[in-house]
HTML snippet that shows the backbone in 3Dmol.js (N, CA, C, O; Angstrom):
<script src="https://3Dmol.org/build/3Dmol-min.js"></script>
<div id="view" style="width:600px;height:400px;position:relative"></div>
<script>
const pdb = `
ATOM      1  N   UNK A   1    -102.451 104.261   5.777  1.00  0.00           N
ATOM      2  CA  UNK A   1    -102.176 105.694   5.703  1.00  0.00           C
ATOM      3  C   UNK A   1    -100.667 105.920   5.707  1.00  0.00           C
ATOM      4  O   UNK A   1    -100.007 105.208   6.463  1.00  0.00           O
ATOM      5  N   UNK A   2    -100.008 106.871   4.915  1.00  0.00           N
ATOM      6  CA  UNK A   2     -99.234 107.438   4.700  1.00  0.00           C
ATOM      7  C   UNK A   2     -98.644 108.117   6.459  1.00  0.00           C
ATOM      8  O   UNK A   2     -99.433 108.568   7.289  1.00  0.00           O
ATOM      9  N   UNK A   3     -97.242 108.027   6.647  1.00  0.00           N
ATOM     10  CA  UNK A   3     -96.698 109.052   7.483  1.00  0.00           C
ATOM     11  C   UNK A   3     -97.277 110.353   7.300  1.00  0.00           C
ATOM     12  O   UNK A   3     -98.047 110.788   8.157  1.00  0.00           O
ATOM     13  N   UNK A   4     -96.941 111.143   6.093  1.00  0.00           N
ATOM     14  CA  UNK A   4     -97.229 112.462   6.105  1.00  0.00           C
ATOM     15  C   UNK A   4     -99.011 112.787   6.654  1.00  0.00           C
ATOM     16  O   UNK A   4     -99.592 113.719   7.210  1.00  0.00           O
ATOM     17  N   UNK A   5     -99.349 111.582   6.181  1.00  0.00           N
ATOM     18  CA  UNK A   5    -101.304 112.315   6.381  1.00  0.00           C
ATOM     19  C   UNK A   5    -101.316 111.698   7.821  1.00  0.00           C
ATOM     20  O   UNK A   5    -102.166 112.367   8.408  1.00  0.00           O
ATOM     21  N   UNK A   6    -100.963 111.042   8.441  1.00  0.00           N
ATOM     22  CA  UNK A   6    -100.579 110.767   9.727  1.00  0.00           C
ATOM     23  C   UNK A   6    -100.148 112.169  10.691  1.00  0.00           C
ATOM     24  O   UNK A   6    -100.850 112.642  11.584  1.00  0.00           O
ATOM     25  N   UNK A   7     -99.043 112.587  10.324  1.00  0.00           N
ATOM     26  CA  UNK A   7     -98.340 113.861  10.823  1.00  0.00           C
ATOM     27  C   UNK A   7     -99.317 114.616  10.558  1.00  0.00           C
ATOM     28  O   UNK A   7     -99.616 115.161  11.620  1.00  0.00           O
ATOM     29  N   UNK A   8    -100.004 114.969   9.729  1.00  0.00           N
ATOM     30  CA  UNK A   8    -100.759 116.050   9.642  1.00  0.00           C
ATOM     31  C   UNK A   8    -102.180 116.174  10.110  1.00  0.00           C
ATOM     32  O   UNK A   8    -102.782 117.210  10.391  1.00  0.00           O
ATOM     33  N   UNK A   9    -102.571 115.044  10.140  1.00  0.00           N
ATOM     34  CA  UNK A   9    -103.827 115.065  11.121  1.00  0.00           C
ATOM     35  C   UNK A   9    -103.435 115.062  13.305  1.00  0.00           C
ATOM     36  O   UNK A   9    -104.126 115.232  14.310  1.00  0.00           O
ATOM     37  N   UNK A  10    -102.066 114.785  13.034  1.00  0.00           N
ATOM     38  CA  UNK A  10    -101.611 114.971  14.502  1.00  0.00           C
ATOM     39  C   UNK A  10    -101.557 116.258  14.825  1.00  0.00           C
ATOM     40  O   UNK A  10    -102.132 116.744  15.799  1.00  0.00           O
ATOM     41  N   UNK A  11    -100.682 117.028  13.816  1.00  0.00           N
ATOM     42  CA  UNK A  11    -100.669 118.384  13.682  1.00  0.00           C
ATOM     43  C   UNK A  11    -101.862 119.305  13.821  1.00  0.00           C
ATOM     44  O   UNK A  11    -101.807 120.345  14.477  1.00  0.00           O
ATOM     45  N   UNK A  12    -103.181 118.797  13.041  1.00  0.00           N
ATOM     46  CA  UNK A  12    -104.313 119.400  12.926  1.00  0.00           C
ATOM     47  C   UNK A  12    -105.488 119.371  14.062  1.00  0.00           C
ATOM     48  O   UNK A  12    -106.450 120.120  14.232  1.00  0.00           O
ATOM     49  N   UNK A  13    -104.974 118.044  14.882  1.00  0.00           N
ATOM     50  CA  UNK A  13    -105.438 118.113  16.461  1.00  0.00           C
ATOM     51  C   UNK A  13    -105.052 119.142  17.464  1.00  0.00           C
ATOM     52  O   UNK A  13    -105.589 120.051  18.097  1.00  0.00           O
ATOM     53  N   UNK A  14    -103.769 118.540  17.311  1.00  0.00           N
ATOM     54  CA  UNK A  14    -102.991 119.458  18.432  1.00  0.00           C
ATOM     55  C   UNK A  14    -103.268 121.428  18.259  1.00  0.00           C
ATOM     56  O   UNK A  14    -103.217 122.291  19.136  1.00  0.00           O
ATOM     57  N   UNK A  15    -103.561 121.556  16.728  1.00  0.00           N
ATOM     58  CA  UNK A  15    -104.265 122.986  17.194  1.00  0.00           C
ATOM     59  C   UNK A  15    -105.242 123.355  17.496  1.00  0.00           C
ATOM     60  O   UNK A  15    -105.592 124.381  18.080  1.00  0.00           O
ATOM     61  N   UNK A  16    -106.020 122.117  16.923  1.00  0.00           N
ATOM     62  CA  UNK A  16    -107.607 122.405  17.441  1.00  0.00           C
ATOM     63  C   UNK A  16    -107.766 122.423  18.750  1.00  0.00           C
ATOM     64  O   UNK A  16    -108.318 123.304  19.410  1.00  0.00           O
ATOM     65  N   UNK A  17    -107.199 121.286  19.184  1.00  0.00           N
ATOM     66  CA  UNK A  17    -107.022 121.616  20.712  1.00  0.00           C
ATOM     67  C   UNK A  17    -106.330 122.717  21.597  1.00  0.00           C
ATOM     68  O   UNK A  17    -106.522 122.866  22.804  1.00  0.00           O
ATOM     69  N   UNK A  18    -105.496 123.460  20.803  1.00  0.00           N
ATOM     70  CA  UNK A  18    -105.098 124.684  21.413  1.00  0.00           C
ATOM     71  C   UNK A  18    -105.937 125.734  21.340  1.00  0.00           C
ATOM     72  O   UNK A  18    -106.042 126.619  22.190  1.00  0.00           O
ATOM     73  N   UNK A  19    -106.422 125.659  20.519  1.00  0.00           N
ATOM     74  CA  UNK A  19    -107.544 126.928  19.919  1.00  0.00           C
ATOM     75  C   UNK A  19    -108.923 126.874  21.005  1.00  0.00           C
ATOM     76  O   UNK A  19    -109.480 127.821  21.561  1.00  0.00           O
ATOM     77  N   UNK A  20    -109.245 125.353  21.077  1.00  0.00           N
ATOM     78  CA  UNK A  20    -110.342 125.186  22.581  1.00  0.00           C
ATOM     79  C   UNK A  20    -109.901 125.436  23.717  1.00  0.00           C
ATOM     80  O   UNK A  20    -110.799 125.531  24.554  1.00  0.00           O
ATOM     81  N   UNK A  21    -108.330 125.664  24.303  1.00  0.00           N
ATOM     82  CA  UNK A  21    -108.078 125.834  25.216  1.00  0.00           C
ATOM     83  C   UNK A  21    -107.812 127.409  25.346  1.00  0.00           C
ATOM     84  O   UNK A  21    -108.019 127.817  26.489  1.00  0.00           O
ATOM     85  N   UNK A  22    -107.459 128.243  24.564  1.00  0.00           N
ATOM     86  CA  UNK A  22    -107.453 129.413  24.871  1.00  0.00           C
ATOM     87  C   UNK A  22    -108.848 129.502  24.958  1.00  0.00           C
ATOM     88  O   UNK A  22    -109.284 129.742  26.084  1.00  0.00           O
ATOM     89  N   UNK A  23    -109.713 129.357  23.983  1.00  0.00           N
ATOM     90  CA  UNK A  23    -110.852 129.885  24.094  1.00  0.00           C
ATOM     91  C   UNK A  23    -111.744 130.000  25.393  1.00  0.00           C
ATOM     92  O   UNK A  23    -112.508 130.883  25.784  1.00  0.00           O
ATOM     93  N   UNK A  24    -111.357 128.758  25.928  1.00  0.00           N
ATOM     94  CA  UNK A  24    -112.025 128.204  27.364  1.00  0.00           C
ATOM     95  C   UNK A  24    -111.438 128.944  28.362  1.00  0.00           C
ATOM     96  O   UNK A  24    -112.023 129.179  29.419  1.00  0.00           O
ATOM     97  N   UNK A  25    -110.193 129.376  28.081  1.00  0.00           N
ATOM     98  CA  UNK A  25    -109.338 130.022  29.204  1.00  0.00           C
ATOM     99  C   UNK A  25    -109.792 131.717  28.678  1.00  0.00           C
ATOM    100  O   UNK A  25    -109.806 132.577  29.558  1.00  0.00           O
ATOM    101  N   UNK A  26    -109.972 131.921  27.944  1.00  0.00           N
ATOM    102  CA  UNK A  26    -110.527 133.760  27.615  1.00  0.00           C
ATOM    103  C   UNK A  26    -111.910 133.964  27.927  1.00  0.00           C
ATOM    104  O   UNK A  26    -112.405 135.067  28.157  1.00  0.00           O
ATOM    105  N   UNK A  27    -112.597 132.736  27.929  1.00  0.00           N
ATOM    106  CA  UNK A  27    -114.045 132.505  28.791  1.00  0.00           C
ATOM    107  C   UNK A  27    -114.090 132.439  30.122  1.00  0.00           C
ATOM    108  O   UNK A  27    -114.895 133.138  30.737  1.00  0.00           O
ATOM    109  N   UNK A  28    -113.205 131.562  30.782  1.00  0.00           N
ATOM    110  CA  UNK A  28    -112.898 131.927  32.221  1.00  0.00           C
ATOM    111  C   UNK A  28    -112.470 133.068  32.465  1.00  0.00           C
ATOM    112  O   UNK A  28    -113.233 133.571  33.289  1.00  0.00           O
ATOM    113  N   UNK A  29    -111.583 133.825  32.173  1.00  0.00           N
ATOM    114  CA  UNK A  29    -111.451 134.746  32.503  1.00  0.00           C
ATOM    115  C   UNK A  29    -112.224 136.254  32.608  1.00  0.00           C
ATOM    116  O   UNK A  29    -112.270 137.089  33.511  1.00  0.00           O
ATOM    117  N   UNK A  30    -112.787 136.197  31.294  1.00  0.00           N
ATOM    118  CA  UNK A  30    -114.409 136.905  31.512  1.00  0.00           C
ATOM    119  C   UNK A  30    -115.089 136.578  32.158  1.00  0.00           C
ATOM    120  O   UNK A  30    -115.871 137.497  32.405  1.00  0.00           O
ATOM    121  N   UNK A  31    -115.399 135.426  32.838  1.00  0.00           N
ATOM    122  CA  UNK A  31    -116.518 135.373  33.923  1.00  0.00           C
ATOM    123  C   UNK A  31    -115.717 136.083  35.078  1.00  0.00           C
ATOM    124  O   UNK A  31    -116.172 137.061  35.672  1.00  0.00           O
ATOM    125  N   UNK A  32    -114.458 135.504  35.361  1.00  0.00           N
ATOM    126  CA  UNK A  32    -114.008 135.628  36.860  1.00  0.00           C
ATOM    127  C   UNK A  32    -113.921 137.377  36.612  1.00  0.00           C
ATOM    128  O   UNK A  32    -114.308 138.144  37.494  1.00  0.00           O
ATOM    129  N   UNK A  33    -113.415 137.823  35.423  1.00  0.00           N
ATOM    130  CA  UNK A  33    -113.514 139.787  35.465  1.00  0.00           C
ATOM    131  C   UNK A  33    -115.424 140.173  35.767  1.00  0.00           C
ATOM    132  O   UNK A  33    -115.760 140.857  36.733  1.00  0.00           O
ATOM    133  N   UNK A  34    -116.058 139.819  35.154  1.00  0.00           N
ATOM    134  CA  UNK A  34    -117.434 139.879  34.785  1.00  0.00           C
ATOM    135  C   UNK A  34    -117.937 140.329  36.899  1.00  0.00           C
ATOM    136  O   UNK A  34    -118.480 141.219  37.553  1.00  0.00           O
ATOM    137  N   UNK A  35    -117.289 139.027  37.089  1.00  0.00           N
ATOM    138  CA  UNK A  35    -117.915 139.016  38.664  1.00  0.00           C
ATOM    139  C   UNK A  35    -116.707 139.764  39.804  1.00  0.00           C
ATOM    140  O   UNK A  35    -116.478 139.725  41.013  1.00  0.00           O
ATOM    141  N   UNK A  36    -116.418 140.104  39.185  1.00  0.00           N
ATOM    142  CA  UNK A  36    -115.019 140.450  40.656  1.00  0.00           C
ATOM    143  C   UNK A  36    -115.959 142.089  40.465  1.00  0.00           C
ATOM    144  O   UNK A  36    -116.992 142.480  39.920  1.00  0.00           O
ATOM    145  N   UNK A  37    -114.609 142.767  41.459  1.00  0.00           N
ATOM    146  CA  UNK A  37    -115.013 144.236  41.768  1.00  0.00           C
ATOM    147  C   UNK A  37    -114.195 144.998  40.279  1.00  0.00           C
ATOM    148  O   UNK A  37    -113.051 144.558  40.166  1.00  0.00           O
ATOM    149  N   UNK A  38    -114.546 145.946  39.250  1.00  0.00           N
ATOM    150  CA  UNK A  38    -113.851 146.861  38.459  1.00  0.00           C
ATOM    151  C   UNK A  38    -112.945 147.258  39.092  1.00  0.00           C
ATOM    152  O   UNK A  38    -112.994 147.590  40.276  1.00  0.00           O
ATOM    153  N   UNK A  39    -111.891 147.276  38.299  1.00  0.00           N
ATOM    154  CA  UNK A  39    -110.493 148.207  38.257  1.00  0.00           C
ATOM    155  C   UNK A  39    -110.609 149.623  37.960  1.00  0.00           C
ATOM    156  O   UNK A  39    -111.262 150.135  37.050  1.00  0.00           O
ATOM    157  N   UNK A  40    -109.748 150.310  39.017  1.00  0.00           N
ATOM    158  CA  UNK A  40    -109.717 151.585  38.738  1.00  0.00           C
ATOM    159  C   UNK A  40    -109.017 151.817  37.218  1.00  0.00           C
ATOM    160  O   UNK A  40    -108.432 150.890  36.658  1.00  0.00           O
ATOM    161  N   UNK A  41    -109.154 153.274  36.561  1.00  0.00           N
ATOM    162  CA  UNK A  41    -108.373 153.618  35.141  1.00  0.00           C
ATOM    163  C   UNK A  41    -107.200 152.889  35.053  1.00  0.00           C
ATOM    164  O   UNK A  41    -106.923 152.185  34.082  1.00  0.00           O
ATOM    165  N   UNK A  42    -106.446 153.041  36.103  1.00  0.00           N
ATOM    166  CA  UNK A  42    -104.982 152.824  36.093  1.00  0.00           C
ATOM    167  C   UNK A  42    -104.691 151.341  35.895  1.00  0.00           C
ATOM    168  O   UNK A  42    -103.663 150.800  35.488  1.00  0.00           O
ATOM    169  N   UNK A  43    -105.901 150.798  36.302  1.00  0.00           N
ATOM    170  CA  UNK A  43    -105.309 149.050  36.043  1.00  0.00           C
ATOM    171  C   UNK A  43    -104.985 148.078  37.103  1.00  0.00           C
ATOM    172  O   UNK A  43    -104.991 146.848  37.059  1.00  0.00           O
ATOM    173  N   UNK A  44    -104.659 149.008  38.209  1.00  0.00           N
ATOM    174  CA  UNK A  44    -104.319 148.808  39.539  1.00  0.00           C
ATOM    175  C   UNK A  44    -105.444 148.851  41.127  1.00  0.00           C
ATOM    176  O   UNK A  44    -106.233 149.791  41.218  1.00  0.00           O
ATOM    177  N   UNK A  45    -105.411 148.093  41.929  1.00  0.00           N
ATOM    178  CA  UNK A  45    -106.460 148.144  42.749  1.00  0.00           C
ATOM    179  C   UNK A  45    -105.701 149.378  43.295  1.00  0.00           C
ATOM    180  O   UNK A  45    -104.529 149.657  43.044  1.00  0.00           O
ATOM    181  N   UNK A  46    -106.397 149.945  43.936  1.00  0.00           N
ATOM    182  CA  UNK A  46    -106.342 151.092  44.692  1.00  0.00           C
ATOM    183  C   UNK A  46    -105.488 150.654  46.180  1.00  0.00           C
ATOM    184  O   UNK A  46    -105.730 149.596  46.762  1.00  0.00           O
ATOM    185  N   UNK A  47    -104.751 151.376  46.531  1.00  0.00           N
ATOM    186  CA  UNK A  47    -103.774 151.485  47.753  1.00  0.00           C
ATOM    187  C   UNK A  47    -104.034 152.460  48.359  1.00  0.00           C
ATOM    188  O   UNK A  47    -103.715 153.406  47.638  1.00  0.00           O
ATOM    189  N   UNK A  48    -104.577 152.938  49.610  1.00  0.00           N
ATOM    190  CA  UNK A  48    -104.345 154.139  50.064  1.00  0.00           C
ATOM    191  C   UNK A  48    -102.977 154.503  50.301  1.00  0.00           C
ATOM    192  O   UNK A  48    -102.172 153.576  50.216  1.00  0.00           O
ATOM    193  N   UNK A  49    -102.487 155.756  50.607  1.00  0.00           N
ATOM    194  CA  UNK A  49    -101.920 156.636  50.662  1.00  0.00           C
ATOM    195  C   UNK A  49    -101.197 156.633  52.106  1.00  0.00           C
ATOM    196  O   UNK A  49    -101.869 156.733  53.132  1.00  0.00           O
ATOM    197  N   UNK A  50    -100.128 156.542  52.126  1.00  0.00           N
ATOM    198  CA  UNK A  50     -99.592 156.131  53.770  1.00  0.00           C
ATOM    199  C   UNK A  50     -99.894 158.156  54.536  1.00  0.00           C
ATOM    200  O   UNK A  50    -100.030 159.226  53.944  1.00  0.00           O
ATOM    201  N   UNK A  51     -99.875 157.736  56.275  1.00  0.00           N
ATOM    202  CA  UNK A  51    -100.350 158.792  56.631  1.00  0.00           C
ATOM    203  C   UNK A  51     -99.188 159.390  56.855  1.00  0.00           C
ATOM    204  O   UNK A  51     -98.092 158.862  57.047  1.00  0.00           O
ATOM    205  N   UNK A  52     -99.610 161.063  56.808  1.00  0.00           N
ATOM    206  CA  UNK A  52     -98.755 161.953  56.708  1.00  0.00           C
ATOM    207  C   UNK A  52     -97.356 161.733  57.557  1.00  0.00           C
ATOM    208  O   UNK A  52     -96.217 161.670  57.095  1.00  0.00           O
ATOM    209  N   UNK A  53     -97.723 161.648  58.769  1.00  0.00           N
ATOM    210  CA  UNK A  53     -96.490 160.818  59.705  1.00  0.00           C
ATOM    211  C   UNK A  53     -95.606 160.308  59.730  1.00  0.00           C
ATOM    212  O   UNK A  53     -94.773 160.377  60.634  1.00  0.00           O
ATOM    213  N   UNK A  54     -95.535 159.600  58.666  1.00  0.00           N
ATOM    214  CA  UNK A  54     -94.700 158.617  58.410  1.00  0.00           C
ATOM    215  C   UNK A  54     -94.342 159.002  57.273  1.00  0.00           C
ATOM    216  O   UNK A  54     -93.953 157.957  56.753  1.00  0.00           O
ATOM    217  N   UNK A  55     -94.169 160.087  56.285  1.00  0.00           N
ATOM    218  CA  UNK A  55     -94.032 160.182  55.208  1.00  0.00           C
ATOM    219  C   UNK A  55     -92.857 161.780  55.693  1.00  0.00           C
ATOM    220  O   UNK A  55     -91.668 161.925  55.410  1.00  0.00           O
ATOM    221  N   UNK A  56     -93.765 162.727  56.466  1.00  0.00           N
ATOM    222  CA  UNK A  56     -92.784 163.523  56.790  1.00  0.00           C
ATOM    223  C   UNK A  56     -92.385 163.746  58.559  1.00  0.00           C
ATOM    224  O   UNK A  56     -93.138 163.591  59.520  1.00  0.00           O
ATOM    225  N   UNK A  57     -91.200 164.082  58.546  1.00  0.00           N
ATOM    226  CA  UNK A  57     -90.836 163.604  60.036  1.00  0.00           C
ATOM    227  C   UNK A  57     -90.761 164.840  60.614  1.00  0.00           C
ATOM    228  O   UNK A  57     -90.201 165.723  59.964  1.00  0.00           O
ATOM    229  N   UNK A  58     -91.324 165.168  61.992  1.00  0.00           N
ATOM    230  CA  UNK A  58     -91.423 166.553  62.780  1.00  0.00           C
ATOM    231  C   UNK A  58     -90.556 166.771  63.637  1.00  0.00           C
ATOM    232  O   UNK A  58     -89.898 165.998  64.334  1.00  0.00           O
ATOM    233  N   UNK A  59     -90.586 168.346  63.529  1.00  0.00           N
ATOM    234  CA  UNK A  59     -89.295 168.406  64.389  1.00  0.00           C
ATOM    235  C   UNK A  59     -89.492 169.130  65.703  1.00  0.00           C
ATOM    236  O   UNK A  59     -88.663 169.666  66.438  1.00  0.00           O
ATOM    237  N   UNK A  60     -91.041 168.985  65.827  1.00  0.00           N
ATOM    238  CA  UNK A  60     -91.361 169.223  67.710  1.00  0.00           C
ATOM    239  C   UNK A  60     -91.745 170.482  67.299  1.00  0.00           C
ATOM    240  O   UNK A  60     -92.569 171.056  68.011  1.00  0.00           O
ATOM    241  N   UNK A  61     -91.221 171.200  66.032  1.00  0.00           N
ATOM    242  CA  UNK A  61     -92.451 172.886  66.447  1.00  0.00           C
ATOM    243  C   UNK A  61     -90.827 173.917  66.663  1.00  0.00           C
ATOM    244  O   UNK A  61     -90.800 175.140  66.801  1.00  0.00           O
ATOM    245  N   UNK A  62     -89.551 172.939  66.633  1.00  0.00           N
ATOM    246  CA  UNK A  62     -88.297 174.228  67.103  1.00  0.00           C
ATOM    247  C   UNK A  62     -87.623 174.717  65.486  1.00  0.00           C
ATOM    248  O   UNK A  62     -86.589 175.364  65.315  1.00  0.00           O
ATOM    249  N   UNK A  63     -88.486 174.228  64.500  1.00  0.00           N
ATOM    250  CA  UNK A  63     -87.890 174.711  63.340  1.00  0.00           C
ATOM    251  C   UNK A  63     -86.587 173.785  62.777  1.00  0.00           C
ATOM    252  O   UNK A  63     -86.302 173.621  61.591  1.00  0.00           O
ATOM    253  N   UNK A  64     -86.070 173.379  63.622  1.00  0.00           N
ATOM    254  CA  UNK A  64     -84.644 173.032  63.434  1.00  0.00           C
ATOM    255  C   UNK A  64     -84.813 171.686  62.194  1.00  0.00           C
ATOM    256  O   UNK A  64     -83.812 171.114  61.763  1.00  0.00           O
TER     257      UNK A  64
END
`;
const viewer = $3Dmol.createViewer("view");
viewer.addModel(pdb, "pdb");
viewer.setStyle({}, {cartoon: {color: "spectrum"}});
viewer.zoomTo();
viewer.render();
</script>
C-alpha cells in the first residue's frame, strides 16, 4: 500500500471514531437529563431568595 491510502484510511478511522464518541457521549447525556430532576425555564436550578433581613437593614422603628 501506498502512503497516501495509508494516511487516508488513518484519517477515515480517526473520524469514525470521533463520530462514535460524540454519539455515545450525546447518549449519555440524555439518559443522565432523562433521569435527573427538570430544569426550571431559565436553565438554572432554582435558588431561593435570601430573607428579607438580610437584604434590608432596620432601623429599630426611629425612622432615622
Amino acid at each position: 500500500m501506498s502512503n497516501s491510502i495509508l494516511i487516508a484510511l488513518i484519517g477515515i478511522s480517526v473520524a469514525l471514531q470521533l463520530a462514535i464518541l460524540l454519539l455515545l457521549h450525546s447518549a449519555l447525556q440524555f439518559l443522565v437529563a432523562s433521569h435527573s430532576q427538570p430544569l426550571p425555564l431559565g436553565g438554572r436550578l432554582a435558588t431561593p431568595p435570601p430573607p428579607r433581613e438580610a437584604v434590608f437593614q432596620h432601623d429599630g422603628g426611629t425612622g432615622a
